[in-house]
C-alpha positions in Angstrom: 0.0 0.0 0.0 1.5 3.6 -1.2 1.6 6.5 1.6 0.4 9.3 0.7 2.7 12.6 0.4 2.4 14.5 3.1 1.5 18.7 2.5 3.3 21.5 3.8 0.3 22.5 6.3 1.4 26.2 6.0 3.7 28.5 4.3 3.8 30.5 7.4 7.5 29.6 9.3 8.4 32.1 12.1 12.2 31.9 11.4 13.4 32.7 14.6 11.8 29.2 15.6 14.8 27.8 13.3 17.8 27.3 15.9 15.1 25.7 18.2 13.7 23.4 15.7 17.0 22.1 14.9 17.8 21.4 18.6 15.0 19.8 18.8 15.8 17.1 15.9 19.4 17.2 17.2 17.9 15.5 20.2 14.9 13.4 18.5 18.6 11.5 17.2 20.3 11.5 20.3 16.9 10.1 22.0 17.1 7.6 19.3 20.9 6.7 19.6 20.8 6.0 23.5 17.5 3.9 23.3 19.0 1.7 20.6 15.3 2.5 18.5 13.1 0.8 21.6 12.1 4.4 23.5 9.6 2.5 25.3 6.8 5.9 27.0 7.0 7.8 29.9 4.7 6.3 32.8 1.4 8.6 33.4 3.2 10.5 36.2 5.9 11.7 34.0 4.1 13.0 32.0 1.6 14.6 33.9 4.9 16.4 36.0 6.2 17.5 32.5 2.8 19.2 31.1 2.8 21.0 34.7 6.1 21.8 34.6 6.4 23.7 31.0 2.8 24.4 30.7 1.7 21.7 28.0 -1.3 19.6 27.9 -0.9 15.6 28.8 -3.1 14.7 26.0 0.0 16.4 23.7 2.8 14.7 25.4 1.0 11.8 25.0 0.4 12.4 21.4 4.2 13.3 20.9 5.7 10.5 22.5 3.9 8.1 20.5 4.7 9.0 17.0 8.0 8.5 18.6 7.3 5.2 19.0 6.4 4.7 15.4 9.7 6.9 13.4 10.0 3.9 11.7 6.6 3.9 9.4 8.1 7.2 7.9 11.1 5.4 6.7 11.4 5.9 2.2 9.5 2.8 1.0 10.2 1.0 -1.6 7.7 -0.5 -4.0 8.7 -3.5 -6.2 9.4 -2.4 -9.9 9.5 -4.3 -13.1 8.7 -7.4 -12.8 11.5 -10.4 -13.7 10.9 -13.9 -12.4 9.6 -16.1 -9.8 11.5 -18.0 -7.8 10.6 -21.5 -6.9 10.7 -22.4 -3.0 7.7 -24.9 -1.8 9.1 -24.7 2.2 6.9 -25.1 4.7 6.8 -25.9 8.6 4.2 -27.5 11.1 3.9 -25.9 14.4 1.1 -26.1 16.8 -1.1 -27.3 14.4 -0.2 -24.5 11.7 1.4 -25.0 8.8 3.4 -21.9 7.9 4.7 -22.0 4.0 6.5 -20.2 1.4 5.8 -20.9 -1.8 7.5 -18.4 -4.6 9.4 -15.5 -4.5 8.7 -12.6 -6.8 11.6 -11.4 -8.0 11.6 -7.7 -9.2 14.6 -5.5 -10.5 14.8 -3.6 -7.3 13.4 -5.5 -5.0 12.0 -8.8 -3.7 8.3 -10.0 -2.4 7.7 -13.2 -0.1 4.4 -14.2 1.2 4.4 -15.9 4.6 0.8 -18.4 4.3 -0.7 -19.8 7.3 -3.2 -23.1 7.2 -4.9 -24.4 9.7 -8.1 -25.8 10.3 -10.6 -23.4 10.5 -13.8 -25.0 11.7 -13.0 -24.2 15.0 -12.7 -20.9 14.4 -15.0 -18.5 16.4 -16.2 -15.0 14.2 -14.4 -12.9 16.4 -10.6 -14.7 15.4 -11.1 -13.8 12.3 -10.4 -10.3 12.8 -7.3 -11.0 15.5 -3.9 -11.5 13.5 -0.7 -10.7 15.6 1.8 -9.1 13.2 5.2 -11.3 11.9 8.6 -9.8 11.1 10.8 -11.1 8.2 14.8 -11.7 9.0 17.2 -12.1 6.2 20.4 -10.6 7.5 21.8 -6.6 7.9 21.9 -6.5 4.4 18.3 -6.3 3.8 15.1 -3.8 4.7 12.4 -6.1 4.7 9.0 -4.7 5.6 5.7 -6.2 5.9 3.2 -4.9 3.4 -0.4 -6.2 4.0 -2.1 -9.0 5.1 -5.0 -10.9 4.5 -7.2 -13.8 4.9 -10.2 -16.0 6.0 -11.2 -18.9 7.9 -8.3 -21.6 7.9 -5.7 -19.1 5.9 -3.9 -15.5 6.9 -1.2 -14.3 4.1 1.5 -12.1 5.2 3.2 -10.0 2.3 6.7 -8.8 2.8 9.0 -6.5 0.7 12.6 -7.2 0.8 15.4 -4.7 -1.0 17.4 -4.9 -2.2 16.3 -7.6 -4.5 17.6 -10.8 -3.5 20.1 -12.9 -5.6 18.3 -15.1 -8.4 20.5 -18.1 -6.7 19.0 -18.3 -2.9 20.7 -21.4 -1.9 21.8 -21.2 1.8 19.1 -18.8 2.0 17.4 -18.5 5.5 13.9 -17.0 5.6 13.3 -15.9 10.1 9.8 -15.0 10.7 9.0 -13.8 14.1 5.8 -13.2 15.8 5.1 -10.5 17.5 1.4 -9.6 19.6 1.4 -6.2 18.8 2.1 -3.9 16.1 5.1 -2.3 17.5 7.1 -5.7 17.7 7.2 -5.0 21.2 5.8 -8.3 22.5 7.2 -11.5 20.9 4.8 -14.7 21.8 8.1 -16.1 21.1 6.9 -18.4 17.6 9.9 -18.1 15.3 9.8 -19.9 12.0 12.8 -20.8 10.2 12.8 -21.8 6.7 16.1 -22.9 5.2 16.6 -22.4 1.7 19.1 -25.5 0.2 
């Protein structure tokens, strides 16, 4: 799914906010560098001392620190370009009665999708699971960005779509595909599941 560009809200800058705003991002990356990208948020009381202290609202600290949380989301995307091959896998895993499979990979010139498929059977399935998925990461060493894209699915079957740059070599032997799972969006909580698919 594309973001959509954001819009200069205003033309309007007061430029003797300039030093200021820079101090501010100068410290947004030192904030970053000594929490190693896990900021975690600061406890109720914090911030309620804090929107006393410099005369802010809680509901605005609250607001702030969170799209801290979520820097990440705003990182250049990119979205898989002319088309070239797909590459053959058929791996696939059992685990507590899932079975967790990769079937192709599409290769494109500047980048790479897999899709993660879950299976299981489904006639147990109460209405209410169908709209409960906890979110995966995809693991293929330094060398690669690899973000989750969508996912999908129905009763028995959930597809998670990931895309990898850059593009993976057409000869993935020795490949090894690490999916984790995570119970909330901000790959805070991991329930621990880690699937591991070795490509020979």
């Amino acid at each position: 799914m594309k973001r959509m560009h954001y819009e200069r809200p205003s033309d309007y800058y007061d430029e003797r906010l300039i030093t200021i705003d820079e101090q501010i991002c100068s410290l947004l990356k030192q904030r970053k560098d000594i929490s190693n990208n896990n900021p975690g948020f600061p406890s109720d009381d914090v911030i309620s001392n804090w929107a006393l202290k410099y005369e802010l609202y809680e509901d605005y600290l609250r607001s702030l620190f969170g799209s801290m949380r979520i820097d990440h989301l705003f990182k250049p995307r990119i979205e898989p370009t002319g088309f070239r091959k797909h590459l053959s896998i058929l791996k696939s895993i059992e685990k507590d009665d899932r079975v967790y499979s990769v079937t192709v990979i599409r290769q494109y010139e500047n980048a790479s999708v897999i899709q993660l498929h879950i299976d299981w059977d489904g006639t147990k399935d109460l209405p209410m699971d169908l709209h409960h998925h906890n979110t995966f990461e995809l693991f293929l060493g330094e060398q690669y960005d690899c973000r989750q894209d969508r996912a999908g699915g129905s009763t028995g079957h959930f597809t998670y779509n990931f895309i990898v740059s850059p593009s993976l070599p057409d000869d993935i032997s020795k490949t090894e595909l690490v999916f984790r799972e995570y119970s909330d969006p901000f790959k805070e909580k991991p329930t621990g599941l880690e699937i591991v698919m070795n490509i020979e």
